[in-house]
C-alpha positions as CSV (number, residue, x, y, z in Angstrom):
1,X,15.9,-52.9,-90.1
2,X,19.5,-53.9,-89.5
3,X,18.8,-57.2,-88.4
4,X,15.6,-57.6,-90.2
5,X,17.7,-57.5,-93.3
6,X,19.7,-60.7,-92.4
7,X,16.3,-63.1,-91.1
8,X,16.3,-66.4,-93.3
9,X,12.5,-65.8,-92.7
10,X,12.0,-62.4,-93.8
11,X,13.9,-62.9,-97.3
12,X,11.8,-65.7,-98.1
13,X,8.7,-63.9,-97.1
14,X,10.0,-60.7,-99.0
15,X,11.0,-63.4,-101.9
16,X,15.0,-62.4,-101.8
17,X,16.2,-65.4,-100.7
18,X,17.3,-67.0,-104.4
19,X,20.3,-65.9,-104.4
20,X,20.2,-63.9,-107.5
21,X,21.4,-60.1,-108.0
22,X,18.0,-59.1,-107.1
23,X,17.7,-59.9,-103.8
24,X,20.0,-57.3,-102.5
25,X,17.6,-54.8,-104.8
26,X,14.7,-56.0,-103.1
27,X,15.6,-55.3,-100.0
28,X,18.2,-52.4,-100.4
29,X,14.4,-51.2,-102.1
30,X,12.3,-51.7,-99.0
31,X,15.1,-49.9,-96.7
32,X,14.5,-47.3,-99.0
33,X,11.1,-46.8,-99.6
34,X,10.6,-45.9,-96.0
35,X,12.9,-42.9,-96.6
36,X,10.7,-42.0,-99.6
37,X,7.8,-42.4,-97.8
38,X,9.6,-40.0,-94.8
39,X,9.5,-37.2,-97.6
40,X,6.1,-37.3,-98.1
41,X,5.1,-37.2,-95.2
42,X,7.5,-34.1,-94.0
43,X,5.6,-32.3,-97.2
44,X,2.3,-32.8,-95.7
45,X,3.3,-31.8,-92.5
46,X,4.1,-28.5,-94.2
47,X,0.9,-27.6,-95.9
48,X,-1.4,-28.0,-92.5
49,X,1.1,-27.8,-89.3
50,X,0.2,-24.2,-89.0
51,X,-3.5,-24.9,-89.6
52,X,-3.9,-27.5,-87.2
53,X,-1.3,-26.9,-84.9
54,X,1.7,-29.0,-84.0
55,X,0.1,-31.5,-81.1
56,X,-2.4,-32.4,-84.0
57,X,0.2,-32.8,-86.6
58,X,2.0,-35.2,-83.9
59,X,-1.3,-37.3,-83.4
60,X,-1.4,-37.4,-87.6
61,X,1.8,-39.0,-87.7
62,X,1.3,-41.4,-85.2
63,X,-2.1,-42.4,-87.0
64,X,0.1,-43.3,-89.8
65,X,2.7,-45.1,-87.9
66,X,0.1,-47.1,-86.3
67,X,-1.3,-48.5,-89.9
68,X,2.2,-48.4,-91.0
69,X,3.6,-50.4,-87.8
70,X,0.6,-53.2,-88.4
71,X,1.1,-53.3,-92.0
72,X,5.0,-54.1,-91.6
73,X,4.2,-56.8,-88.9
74,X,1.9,-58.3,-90.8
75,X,3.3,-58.2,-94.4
76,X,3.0,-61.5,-96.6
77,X,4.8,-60.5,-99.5
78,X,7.3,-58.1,-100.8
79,X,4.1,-55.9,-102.5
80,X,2.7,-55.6,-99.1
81,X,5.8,-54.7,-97.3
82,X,6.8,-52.2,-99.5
83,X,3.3,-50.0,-99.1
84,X,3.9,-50.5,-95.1
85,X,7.4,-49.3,-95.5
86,X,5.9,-45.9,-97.3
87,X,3.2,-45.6,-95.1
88,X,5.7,-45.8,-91.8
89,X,7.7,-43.6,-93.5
90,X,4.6,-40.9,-94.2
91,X,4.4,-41.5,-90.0
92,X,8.0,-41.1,-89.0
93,X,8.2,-37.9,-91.4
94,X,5.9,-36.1,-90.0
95,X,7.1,-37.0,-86.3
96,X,10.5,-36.3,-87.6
97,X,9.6,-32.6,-89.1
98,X,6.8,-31.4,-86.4
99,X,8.8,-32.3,-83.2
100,X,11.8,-30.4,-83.5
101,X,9.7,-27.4,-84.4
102,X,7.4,-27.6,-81.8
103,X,10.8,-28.5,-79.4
104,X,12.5,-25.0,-80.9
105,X,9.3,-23.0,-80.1
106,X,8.7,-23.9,-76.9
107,X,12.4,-23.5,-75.6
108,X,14.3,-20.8,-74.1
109,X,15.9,-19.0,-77.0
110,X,19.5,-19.9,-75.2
111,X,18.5,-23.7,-75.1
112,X,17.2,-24.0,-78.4
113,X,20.4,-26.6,-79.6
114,X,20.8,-28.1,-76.1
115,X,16.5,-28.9,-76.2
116,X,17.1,-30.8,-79.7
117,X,20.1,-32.3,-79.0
118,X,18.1,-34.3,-76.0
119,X,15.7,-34.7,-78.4
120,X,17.5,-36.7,-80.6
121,X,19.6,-38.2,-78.0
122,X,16.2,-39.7,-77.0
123,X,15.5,-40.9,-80.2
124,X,18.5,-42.4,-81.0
125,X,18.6,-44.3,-77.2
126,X,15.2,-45.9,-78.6
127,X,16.7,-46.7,-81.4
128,X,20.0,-48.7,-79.6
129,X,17.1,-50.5,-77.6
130,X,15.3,-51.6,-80.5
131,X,18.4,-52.7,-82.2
132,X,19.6,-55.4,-78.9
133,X,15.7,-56.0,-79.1
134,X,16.0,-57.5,-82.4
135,X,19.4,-58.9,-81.5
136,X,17.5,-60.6,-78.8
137,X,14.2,-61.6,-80.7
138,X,16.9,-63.2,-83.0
139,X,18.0,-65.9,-80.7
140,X,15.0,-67.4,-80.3
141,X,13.7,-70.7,-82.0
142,X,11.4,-68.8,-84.1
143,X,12.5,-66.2,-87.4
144,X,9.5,-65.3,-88.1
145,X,9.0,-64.0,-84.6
146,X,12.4,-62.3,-84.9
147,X,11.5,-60.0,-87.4
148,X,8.0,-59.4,-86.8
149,X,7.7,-58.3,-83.4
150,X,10.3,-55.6,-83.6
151,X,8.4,-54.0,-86.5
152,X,5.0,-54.3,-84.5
153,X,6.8,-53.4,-81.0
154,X,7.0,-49.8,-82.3
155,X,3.2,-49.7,-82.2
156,X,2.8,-49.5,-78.5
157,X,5.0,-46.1,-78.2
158,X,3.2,-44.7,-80.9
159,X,0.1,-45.2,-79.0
160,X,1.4,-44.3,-76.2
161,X,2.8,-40.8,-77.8
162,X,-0.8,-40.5,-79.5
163,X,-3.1,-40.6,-76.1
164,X,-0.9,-38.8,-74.2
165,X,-0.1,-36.0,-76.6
166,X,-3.0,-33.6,-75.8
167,X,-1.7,-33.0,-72.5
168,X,1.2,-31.3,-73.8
169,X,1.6,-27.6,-74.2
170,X,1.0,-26.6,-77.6
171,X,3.5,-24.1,-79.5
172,X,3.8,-20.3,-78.1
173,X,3.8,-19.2,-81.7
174,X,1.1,-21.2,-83.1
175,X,-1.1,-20.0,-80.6
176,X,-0.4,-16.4,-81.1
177,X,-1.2,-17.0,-85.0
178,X,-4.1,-18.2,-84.5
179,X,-5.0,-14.8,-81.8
180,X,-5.4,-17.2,-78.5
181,X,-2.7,-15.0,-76.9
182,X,-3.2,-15.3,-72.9
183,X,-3.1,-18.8,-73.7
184,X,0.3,-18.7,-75.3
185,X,1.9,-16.3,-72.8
186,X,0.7,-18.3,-70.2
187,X,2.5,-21.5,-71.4
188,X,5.6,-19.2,-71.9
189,X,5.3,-18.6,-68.1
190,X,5.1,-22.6,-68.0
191,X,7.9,-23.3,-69.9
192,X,10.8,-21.0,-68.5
193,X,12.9,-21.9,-65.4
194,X,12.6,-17.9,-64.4
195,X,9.4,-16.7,-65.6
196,X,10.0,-12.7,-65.1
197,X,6.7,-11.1,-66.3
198,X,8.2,-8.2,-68.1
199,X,11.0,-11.2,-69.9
200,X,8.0,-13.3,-70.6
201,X,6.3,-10.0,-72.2
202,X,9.2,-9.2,-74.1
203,X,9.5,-12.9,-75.5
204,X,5.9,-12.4,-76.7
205,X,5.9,-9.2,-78.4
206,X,9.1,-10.6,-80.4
207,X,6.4,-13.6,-81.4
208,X,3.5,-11.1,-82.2
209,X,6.4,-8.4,-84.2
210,X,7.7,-11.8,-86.3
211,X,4.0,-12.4,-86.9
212,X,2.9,-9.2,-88.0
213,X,6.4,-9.1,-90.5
214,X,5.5,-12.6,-92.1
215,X,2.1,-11.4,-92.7
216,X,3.7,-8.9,-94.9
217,X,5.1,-11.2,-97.6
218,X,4.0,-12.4,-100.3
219,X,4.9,-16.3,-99.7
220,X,1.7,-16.7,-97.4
221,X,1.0,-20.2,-98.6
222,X,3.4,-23.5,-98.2
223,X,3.5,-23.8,-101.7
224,X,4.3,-20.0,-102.5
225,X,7.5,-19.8,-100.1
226,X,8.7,-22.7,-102.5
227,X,7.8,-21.1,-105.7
228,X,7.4,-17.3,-104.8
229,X,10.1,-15.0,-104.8
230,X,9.6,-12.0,-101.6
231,X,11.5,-9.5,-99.8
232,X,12.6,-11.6,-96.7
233,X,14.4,-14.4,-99.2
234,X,11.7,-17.2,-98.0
235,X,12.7,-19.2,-101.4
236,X,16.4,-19.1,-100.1
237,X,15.9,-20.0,-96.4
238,X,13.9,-22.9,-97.1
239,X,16.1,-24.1,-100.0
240,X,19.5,-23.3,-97.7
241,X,17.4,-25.3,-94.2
242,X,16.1,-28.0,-96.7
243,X,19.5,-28.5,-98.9
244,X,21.4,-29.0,-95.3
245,X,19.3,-31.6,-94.6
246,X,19.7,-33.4,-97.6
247,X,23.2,-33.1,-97.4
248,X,22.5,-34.3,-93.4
249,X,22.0,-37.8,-95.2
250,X,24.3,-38.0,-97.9
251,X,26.9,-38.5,-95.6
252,X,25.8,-42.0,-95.7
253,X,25.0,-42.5,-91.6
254,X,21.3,-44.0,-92.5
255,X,23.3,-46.8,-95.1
256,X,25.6,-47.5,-91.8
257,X,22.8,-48.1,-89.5
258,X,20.4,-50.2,-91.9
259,X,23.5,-52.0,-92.7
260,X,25.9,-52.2,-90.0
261,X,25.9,-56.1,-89.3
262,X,26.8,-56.6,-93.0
263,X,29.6,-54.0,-93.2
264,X,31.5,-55.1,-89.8
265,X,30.8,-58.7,-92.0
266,X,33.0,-57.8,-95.1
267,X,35.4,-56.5,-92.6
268,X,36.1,-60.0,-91.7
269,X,34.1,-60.7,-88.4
270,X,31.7,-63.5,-88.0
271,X,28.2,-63.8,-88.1
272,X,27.4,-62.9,-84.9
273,X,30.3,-61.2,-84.0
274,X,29.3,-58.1,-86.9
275,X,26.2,-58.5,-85.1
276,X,27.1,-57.5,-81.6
277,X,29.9,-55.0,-83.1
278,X,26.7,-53.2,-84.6
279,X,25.1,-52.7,-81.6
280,X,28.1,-51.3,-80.0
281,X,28.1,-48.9,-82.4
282,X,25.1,-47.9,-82.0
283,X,25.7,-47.1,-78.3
284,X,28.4,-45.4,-79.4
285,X,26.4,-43.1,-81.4
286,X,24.0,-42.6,-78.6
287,X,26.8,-41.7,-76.5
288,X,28.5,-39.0,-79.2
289,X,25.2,-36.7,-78.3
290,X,26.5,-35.4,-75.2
291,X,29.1,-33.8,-76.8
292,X,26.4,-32.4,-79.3
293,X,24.3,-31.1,-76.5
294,X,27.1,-29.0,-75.1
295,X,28.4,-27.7,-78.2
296,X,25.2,-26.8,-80.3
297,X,24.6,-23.7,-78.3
298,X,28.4,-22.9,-76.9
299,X,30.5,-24.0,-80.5
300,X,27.5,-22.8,-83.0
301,X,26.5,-24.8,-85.6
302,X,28.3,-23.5,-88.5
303,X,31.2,-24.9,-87.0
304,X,29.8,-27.8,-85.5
305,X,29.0,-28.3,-89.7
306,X,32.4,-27.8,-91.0
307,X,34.3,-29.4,-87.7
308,X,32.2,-32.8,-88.3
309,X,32.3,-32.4,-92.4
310,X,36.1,-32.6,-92.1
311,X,36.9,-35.3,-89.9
312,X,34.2,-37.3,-91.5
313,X,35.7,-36.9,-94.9
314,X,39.2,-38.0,-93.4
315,X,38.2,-41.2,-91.4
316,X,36.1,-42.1,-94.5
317,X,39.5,-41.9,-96.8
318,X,41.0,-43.9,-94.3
319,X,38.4,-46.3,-94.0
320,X,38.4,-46.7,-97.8
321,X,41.7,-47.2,-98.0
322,X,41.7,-50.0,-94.8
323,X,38.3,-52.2,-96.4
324,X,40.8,-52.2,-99.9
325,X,43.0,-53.6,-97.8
326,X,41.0,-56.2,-96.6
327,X,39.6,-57.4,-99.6
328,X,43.0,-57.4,-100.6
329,X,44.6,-59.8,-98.2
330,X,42.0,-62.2,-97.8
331,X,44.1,-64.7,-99.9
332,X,46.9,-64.0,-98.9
333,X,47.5,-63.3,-95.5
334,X,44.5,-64.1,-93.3
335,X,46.2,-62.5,-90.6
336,X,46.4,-59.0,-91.8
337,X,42.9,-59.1,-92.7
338,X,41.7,-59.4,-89.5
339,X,44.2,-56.4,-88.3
340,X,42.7,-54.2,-91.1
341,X,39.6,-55.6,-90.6
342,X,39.8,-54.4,-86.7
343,X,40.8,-50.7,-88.4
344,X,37.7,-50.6,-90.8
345,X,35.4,-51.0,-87.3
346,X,37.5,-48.8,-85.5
347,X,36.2,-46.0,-88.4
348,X,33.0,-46.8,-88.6
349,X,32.6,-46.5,-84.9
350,X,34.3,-43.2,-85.0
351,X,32.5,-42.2,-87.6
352,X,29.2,-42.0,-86.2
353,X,30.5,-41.1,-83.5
354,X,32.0,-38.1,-85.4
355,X,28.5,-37.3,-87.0
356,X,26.6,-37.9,-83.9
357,X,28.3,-35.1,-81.8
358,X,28.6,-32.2,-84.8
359,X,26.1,-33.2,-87.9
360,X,23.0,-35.0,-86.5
361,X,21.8,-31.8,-84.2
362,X,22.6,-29.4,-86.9
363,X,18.6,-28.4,-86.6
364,X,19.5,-25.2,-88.9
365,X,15.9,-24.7,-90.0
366,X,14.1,-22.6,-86.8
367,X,17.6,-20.1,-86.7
368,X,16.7,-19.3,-90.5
């Protein structure tokens, strides 16, 4: 939405084009109600993944991302936009919850961090490519075409993903739950470089023992491991995976993406210019993930967590300090504001690139 936020089209469509206080609302509020609409759908994905299994779950979410995808593309007003921004968001959350799951289950115990590290290298290389799609889209003669193809692009990989999703191997553990257990050893067998039969054995009886242990507590349900109390602390794990998460965003990366162009903007840089130091940045941030991929399973991710944490927190005091600055001098000395202005983009790209290689793979949830 980075540059969608900035087309002369889209704000009069969206009605937050008056210049008033309220037009930064309005859209600040659509950004937004995607990430609401995320939450959802990462609940429902909860109370039926194990039921239905996690290919179906996929093909779920890409149902709604579809509707969601056509909806945005489409919208005529800011009413209409706002339900397609909730319904993507139901899509994306249950892409975004499911996927490294099922990525955890399938992979070698050893490879678990390096598996969703790729994973979200992928994602976020999609995302860079989107971003200098829309850069693209936005030099063209037409705004209207700028800002809706992008959002109805998305619809052809979510199709994609949705026909060819049944051909994937469906989750070891799942399987075992459900008592179709030749068919989950034999996509263990599938799914390891070495398959040794007596390893591949071993790997399965540790499924079937974890099993038979959960079966034992009394948080059977998705809603009772929220609410119920048990011996194997169920409550605590899933508060501890879920409060990590939330703390995953409030370091503020989703504000820099969705508003990149405007930040590198109040740090003195033109138009176009904040444009093309955006989606710099967002290579950048692609390109902090191979660092993550080597250190999620050879640093840990405790430290990764307190490593990234830290120098975060710094370059953001610094980069606090430096955009005071600029504000500061704008009057008075034009040419230190572009030297601090230089500093506040040399933050913000090592921010991300800070959170990119230690917080963004910090997928704590299958280890607890």
């Amino acid at each position: 939405m980075s540059q969608v936020n900035t087309n002369k089209d889209y704000l009069r469509v969206m009605g937050a084009a008056s210049g008033s206080k309220r037009d930064s609302a309005a859209v600040g509020g659509i950004v937004s109600l995607w990430f609401g609409g995320f939450a959802i759908g990462a609940l429902m994905v909860g109370s039926y993944a194990d039921w239905v299994g996690r290919l179906k779950t996929v093909q779920l979410g890409c149902l709604w991302g579809l509707v969601g995808a056509a909806l945005q593309a489409s919208a005529q007003n800011i009413t209409w936009m706002t339900c397609a921004r909730v319904i993507g968001g139901i899509g994306c959350g249950h892409l975004n919850t499911v996927v490294p799951i099922w990525t955890s289950e399938l992979a070698d115990a050893t490879m678990r961090g390096a598996f969703v590290a790729v994973e979200f290298t992928l994602a976020l290389t999609a995302s860079t490519l989107v971003y200098w799609m829309e850069y693209g889209c936005s030099k063209t003669q037409s705004e209207a075409f700028a800002w809706r193809f992008p959002l109805g692009f998305q619809a052809i990989f979510i199709l994609l993903l949705m026909i060819t999703i049944p051909f994937y191997p469906e989750s070891p553990r799942h399987l075992a739950k459900q008592g179709k257990l030749e068919e989950a050893q034999e996509i263990l067998s599938q799914c390891r470089i070495n398959p040794e039969p007596e390893q591949i054995e071993q790997e399965m009886q540790g499924i079937l023992a974890a099993l038979r242990l959960e079966a034992t507590s009394s948080a059977q349900s998705y809603w009772s491991m929220l609410f119920t109390k048990d011996r194997f602390h169920t409550r605590r794990r899933i508060m501890l995976a879920g409060g990590i998460q939330v703390l995953q965003k409030f370091t503020g990366i989703d504000f820099i993406a969705a508003y990149a162009p405007e930040m590198f903007s109040l740090a003195g840089y033109s138009s176009n210019k904040s444009a093309l130091l955006a989606g710099g940045n967002f290579i950048s941030y692609t390109a902090s993930l191979a660092a993550a991929i080597y250190l999620a399973d050879h640093f840990g991710r405790r430290k990764m967590m307190l490593t990234g944490s830290s120098a975060m927190g710094i370059l953001l005091v610094i980069g606090g300090v430096l955009a005071h600055e600029v504000t500061k001098s704008k009057s008075m000395d034009p040419g230190k504001t572009q030297q601090y202005g230089a500093g506040v983009a040399a933050i913000l790209y090592l921010y991300t690139f800070a959170y990119g290689s230690t917080w963004l793979t910090t997928w704590y949830d299958d280890r607890l």
